[in-house]
C-alpha positions in Angstrom: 0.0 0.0 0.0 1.2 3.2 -1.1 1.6 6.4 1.2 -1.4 8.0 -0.4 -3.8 5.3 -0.9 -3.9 5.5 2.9 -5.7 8.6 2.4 -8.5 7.1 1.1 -9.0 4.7 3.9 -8.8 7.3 6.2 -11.3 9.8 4.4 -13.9 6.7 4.2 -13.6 6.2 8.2 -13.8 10.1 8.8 -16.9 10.2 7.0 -18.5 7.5 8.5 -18.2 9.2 11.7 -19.2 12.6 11.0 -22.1 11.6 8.7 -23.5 9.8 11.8 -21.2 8.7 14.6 -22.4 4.9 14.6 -19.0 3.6 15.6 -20.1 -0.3 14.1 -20.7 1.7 10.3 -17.3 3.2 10.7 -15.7 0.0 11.3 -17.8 -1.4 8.5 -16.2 1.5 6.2 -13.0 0.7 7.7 -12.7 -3.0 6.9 -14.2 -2.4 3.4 -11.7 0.1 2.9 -8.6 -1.9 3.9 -10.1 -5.0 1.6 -10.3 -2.9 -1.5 -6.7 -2.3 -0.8 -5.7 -6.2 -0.7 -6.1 -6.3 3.4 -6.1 -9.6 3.5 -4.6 -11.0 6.8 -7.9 -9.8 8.7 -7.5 -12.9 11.3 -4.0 -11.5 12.5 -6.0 -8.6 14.1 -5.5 -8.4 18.0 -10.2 -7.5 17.7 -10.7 -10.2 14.8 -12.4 -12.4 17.8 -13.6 -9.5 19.4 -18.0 -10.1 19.5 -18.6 -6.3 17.8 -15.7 -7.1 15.0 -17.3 -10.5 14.3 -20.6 -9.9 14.0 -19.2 -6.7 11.2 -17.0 -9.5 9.7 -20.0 -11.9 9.8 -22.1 -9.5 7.6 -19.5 -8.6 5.4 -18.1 -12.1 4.6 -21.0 -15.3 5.5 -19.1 -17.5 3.6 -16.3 -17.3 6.1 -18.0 -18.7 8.9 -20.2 -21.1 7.4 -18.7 -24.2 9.3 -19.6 -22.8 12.6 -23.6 -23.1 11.7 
């Protein structure tokens, strides 16, 4: 990831929370963000097993967590 595509990802999050503050829609605009740019190690986060971030990555991704239905 180049220096200015982290622009971008920051200017999606920023938005998310001054449009309307809802802290699980910025985190939604964050990890859509960061995938668009090939973030692709989301399990290596220290809040991947955290209940909010799951239930975000949950909606985002079904597929992923198919085997635990």
């Amino acid at each position: 990831m180049g220096w200015c595509s982290a622009t971008y990802i920051f200017d999606q999050v920023v938005k998310a929370l001054k449009e309307d503050g809802d802290k699980k829609d910025a985190i939604t605009q964050l990890i859509v963000a960061l995938e668009d740019g090939d973030w692709d190690c989301q399990a290596d986060s220290d809040y991947y097993d955290d209940p909010e971030i799951q239930e975000i990555f949950k909606e985002l991704h079904p597929n992923w967590f198919e085997d635990e239905e």
